[in-house]
C-alpha positions, 0 to 999 in steps of 0.5 A: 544509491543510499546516500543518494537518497540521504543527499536529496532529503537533505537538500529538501528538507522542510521546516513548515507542517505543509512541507513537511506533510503535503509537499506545499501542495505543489507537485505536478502531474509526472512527478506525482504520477511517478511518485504514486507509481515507486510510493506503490511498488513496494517490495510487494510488488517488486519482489512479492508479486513475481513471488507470488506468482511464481509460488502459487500461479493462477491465484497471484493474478488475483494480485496483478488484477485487485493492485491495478483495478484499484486506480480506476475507482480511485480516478472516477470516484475520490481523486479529484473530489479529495483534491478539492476537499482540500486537507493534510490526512486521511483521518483529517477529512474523516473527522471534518466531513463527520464533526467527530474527534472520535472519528478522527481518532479511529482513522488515526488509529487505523492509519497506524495499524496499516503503515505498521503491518504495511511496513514490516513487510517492507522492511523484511524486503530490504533486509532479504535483498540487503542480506543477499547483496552483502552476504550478511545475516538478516537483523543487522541489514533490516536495522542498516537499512531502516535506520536510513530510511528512518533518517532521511525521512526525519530530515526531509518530510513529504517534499524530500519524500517525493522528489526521491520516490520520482528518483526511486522510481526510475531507479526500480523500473530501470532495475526490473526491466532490465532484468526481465529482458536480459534475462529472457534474451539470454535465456532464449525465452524472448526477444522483444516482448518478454511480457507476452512470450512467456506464455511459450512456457506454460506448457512447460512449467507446472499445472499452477500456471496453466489450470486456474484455481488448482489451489486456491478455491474460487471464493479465496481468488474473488475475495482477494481480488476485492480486498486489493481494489477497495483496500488501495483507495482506502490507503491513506498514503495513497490518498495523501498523494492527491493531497500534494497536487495543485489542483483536481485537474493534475490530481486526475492526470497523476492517477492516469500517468501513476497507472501508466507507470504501475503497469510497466512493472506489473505486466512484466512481472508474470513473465519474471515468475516464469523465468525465475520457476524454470530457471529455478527448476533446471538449476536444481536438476528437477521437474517444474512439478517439484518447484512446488512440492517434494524435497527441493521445492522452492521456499518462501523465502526464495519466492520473495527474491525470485526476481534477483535469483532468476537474474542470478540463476541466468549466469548474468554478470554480478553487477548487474545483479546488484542493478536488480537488487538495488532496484528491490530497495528502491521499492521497499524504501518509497514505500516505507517513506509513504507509509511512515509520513501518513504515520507520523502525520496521524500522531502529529496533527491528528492526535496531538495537534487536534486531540491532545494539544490544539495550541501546537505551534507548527515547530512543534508538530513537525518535531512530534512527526520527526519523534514518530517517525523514529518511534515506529522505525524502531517498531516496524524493525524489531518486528521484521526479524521474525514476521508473520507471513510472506511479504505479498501476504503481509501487505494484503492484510493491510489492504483488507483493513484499509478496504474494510474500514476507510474506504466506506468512510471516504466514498460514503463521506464524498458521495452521499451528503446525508452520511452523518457521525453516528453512522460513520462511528458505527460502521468503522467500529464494525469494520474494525472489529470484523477485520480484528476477529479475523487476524485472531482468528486465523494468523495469531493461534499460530504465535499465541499458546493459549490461542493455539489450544483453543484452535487445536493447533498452531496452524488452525483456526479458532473459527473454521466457517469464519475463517473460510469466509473471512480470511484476513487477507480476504475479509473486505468481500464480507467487510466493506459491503456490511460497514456501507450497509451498517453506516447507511442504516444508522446515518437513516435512523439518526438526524442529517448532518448539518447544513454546512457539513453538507454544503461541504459535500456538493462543493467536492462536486462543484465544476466551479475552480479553487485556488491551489490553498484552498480547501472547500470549508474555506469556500463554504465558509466565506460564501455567506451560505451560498451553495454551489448547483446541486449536480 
């Protein structure tokens, strides 16, 4: 399956900026629909959600909901209209849509906080599937597996990227629903809808799964929820997909067919927990109540791989087993290969070419993204030995940030003319501050010494009320509505943007078509100040 994968980035590679970051923009509906869908289920989603919800129940339905809704905003409100606006980045249109480098470089910088924090997890995946497949110790298959990974993409740039997430995701669907079925057919659990006739087990398993929020308060649940709906359209690998469509037409179809295929993991996820949490439990000779707590209770580790062992706990054969594992790579590895092109295209083209270097020729700049992508390989691997959080946990500190920062910048930027430079700086300064304040005050007292002292432990925080209220993996309920006031306040105070900027904006909304290389400066500034029907 590897060198499957190291072939197709070969036979795609690119030599050109617009190959190697948006596919040449030629990707249609299906395969984008499907590269969404495997650039999406990650190892989190993959592993992590049946972990989730097999370690804490009810509360990891706030995952299912928060990682699906997510799609809907993004169809109605930003697929087509960022099509149309037509450019290589997220921080691209940032910076563009608010004449500002100064925008420019904090949606760069928060670019790379997110493939960062994103892909540790990621890695982390890969090392735990790799380990269980080959019986080795966990450091040297995160650096096996990430060096791949890493080479490929070096190679083959966005178009090898997308045409192996097409495969990785018949690869890691296949994967998972098979093991969902054989193992509730083998088990007895189900017949022919698994993803429904789990709920026989409930009365069963533990109080975690039958009495919502016994755990985890009301406010932690909606605060989560709202954190992954806002957080995944404010993703710039998500984003970057509707960048590589021919048009706004097939961006809107790929979000309707990538949401199709998100569910078919999703829905059957839930069912997997419940297998794996009984399974787990009559392997170990105890209660369903003992899964969560006392001597033999299931680990975070074990959560994380709960799709692999509930295969192996169900006496299947070993190869199919390994079928399961590979399709838990395929997961880690597209989403790795997003994270780390957005990655490289921020350093790339949006620091070096249009901050530091306006004169790179294109050699030159897929070069520096090939370096980056190298670079923060290495990076993300080293911190994967040792992270900071379970892998669903990890990731959903990334949506907050993108939830908290980008999104605001986006929906603001397409759907209200007057945002203007000052208001989108103040409001991403606030965000990003906010959500820095809330992983130093929650997750960093616990690795930190002098932190820890000043908390009164390792495992408080700083700030008690602030950490109830804006926990990291939380902080956009908070976040997202204060940056949009704050933006909003001060675009009001300050003077509109200009014309052009504006004409800009009503093209996104324009029912007029574009060419598939146009972008809509292009249209405004060829127009001879002619401006599309206000709709």
């Amino acid at each position: 399956m590897m060198a499957s994968f190291l072939v197709i980035g070969y036979v795609f590679k690119v030599a050109d900026t617009e190959g190697m970051w948006v596919a040449g923009r030629g990707i249609g509906n299906i395969e984008n629909g499907m590269a969404i869908g495997a650039n999406w289920m990650s190892a989190a989603s993959y592993l992590g959600l049946a972990g989730l919800v097999a370690l804490s129940g009810f509360y990891g339905v706030a995952f299912i909901v928060g990682w699906t809704t997510g799609y809907f905003v993004l169809l109605i409100f930003l697929a087509a209209q960022m099509r149309r606006f037509g450019k290589y980045t997220a921080p691209d249109f940032v910076a563009d849509r608010f004449n500002s480098p100064m925008a420019r470089a904090l949606a760069a910088f928060t670019t790379l906080l997110i493939a960062y924090v994103y892909s540790v997890g990621q890695a982390r995946g890969m090392g735990l599937v790799g380990q269980y497949v080959f019986g080795l110790d966990i450091i040297p298959m995160i650096v096996v597996m990430m060096t791949i990974t890493v080479g490929y993409l070096a190679l083959s740039g966005m178009l090898g990227a997308t045409k192996n997430m097409a495969v990785q995701y018949v690869i890691l669907i296949v994967a998972f629903l098979a093991g969902v079925y054989v193992v509730g057919f083998s088990q007895g659990y189900s017949t022919i809808l698994p993803q429904i006739e789990y709920g026989a087990l409930f009365s069963e398993l533990s109080r975690q799964f039958s009495e919502p929020f016994r755990a985890n308060s009301y406010y932690l649940w909606v605060a989560t929820a709202f954190s992954l709906i806002f957080g995944t359209c404010g993703l710039p690998h998500v984003l970057v997909r509707f960048y590589t469509v021919q048009n706004e037409r097939t961006a809107r179809w790929s979000t309707v067919s990538g949401l199709f295929f998100i569910m078919l993991l999703y829905w059957a996820a839930p069912a997997m927990a419940a297998f794996g949490v009984d399974l787990f439990a009559a392997v170990n000779n105890i209660s369903p109540d003992a899964v969560y707590n006392g001597e033999q209770a299931m680990s975070g580790a074990e959560g994380d791989v709960i799709v692999v062992l509930a295969a192996q706990f169900a006496d299947l054969p070993t190869w199919f087993v390994g079928l399961v594992a590979a399709g838990g790579m395929a997961a880690a590895i597209a989403t790795t290969a997003g994270l780390f092109i957005t990655a490289s295209s921020a350093v790339a083209h949006d620091i070096y070419s249009e901050l530091i270097n306006p004169d790179a020729t294109q050699r030159q700049q897929v070069l520096i993204g090939r370096a980056t992508i190298v670079a923060i390989g290495a990076l993300v691997t080293v911190t994967a030995f040792n992270p900071p959080a379970l892998i669903g946990e990890l990731v959903a500190y990334a949506f907050s940030l993108a939830g908290t920062v980008l999104f605001p910048m986006f929906f603001l930027g397409l759907w209200w003319e007057n945002t203007n430079r000052q208001g989108a700086l103040a409001g991403m300064t606030t965000g990003l501050l906010l959500w820095i304040g809330s992983v130093v005050n929650s997750v960093l007292p616990a690795y930190v010494g002098f932190l820890a002292d000043i908390a009164g432990g390792p495992g408080q925080a700083i700030i008690p009320i602030y950490a109830q209220y804006v926990p990291p993996i939380g902080a956009a309920l908070i976040g997202t509505p204060l940056v949009f006031l704050v933006t909003i306040a001060v675009s009001l105070v300050t003077p509109e943007p200009p014309l052009e900027t504006k004409k800009m904006v009503r093209q996104c909304h324009s029912p007029e078509p574009m060419g598939q290389q146009q972008s809509a400066e292009d249209i405004v500034s060829n127009s001879g100040g002619e401006t599309p029907a206000d709709d």
